[in-house]
C-alpha positions in Angstrom: 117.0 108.8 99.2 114.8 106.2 100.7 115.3 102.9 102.3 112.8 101.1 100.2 113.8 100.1 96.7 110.2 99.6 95.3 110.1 103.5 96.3 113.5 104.4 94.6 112.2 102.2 92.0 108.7 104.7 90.9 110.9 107.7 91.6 113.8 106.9 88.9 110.3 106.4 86.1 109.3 109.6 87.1 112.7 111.4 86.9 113.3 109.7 83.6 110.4 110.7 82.2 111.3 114.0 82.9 114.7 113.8 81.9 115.7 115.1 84.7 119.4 114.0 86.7 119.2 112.8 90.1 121.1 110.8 92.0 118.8 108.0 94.2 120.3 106.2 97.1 118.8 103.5 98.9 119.9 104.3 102.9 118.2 104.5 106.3 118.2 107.7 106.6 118.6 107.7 110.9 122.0 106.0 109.5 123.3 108.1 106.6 126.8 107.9 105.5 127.0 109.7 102.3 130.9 111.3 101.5 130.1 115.0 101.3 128.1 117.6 103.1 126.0 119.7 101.4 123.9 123.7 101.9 120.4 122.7 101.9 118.4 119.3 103.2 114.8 118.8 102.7 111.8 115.9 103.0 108.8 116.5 102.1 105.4 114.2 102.0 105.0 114.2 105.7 107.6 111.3 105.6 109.1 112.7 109.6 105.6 110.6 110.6 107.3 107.5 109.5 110.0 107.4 111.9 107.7 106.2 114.8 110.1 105.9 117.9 111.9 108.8 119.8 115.6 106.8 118.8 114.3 106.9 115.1 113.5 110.4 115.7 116.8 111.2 117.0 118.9 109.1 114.3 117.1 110.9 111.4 118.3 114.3 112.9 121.7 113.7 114.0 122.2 112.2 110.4 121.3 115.2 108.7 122.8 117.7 111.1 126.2 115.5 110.3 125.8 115.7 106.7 124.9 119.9 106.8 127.7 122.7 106.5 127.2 125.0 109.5 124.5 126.9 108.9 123.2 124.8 106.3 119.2 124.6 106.1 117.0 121.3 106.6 113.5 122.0 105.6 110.8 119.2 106.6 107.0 118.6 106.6 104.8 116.8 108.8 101.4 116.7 109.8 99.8 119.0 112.5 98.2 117.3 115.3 95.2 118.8 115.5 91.8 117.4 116.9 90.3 116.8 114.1 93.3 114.9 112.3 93.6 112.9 115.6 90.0 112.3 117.3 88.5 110.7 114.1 85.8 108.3 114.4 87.3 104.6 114.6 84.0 103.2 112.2 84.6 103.1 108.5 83.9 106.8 106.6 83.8 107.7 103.2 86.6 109.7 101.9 86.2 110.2 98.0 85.8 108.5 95.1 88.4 107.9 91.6 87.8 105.8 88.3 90.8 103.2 88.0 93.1 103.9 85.1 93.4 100.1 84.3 90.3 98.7 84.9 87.9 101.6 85.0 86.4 100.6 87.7 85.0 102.8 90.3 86.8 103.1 93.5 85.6 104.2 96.2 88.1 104.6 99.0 87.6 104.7 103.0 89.3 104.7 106.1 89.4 103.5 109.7 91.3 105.4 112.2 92.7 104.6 115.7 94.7 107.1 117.9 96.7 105.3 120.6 97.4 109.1 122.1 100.0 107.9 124.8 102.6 106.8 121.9 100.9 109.3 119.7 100.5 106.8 116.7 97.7 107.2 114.3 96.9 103.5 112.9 94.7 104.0 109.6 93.4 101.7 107.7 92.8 102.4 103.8 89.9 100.3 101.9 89.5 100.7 98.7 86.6 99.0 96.6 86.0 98.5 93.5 82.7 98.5 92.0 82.0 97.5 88.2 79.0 98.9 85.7 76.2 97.6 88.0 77.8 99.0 91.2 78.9 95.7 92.3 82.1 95.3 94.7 84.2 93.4 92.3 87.7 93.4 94.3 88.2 94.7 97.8 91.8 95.9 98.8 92.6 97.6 102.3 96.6 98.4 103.5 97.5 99.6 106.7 100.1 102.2 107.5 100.8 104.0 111.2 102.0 107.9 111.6 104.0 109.1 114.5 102.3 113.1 115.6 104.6 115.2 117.2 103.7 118.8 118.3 105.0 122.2 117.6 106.6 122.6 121.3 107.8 119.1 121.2 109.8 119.6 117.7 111.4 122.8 118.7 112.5 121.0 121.7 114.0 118.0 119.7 115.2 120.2 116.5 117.7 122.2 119.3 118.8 119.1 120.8 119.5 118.2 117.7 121.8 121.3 116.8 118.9 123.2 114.6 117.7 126.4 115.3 114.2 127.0 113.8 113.6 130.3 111.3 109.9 129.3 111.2 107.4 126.8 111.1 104.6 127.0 107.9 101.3 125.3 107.5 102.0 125.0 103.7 104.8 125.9 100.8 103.1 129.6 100.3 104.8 130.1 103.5 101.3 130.7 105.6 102.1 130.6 109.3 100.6 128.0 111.4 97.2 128.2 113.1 94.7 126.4 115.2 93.4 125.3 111.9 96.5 124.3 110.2 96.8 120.4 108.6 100.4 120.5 108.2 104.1 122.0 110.1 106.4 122.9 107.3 109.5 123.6 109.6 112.5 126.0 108.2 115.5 125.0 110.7 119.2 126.0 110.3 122.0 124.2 111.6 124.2 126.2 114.2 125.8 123.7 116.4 126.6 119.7 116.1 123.6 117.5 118.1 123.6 117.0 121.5 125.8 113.9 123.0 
């Protein structure tokens, strides 16, 4: 499920490749109406950063919780707001280098960050250049995209106003507990009472 069709769009290539039959919907998910409930929930990719207001927050939970059996499970990932994945330098840095499949040019890709820490939105820019044979920028492309950080506290708080109770909270999917060090908050929440009014 996804609201963007160009999304839903790569997805259906990929499962049709594989052969494999899924069902894609194309729904704000802070608004679902879908005609059954079901066990099990899950999103994955971080995608929780995307909803960038508390009200977006607070629609993508309730919609879920709706759509759960009691007791039901909702898995999720998102990033964990550590310093370093917050206080980055706001200059251009290097972040790695890939040969474009098409082309086959070089890319090397960079980013700029910006943390505006009292709405706790990461703005990151993404430039990618592309350098021919000689090393010569031939084509410059840069996209933007903003990320919402929540914190551990903070998303227990909101998951049980939410009617979810959380089994536990992972820093990856081998089921590694969260640290200080930890990039990521895989959270492992079980429906036990409809959302707060």
């Amino acid at each position: 499920m996804d609201s963007h069709e160009g999304m839903l769009n790569e997805a259906k290539k990929k499962a049709d490749k594989l052969d494999l039959p899924i069902e894609w919907i194309q729904q704000d998910c802070t608004k679902l109406e879908l005609n059954f409930r079901t066990d099990f929930a899950f999103s994955v990719g971080n995608s929780f950063q995307h909803f960038l207001k508390n009200e977006d927050q607070d629609g993508l939970l309730s919609s879920v919780n709706r759509h759960l059996f009691q007791n039901g499970i909702f898995i999720f990932s998102t990033r964990f707001p550590s310093a370093e994945e917050l206080l980055q330098p706001e200059t251009e840095e290097f972040w790695y280098t890939y040969i474009d499949s098409e082309t086959q040019y070089k890319v090397d890709v960079s980013t700029i960050a910006k943390y505006d820490a009292p709405n706790q939105l990461q703005y990151y820019t993404t430039i990618r250049k592309y350098k021919d044979e000689t090393n010569h920028i031939v084509n410059e492309v840069s996209t933007n995209i903003t990320l919402r950080y929540v914190y551990p506290k903070e998303m227990e708080r909101m998951l049980a106003n939410h009617g979810f109770e959380v089994i536990q909270i992972y820093e990856d999917w081998q089921e590694n507990l969260i640290t200080n060090d930890s990039y990521s908050m895989n959270f492992v929440c079980k429906k036990v009472s409809e959302p707060c009014k």
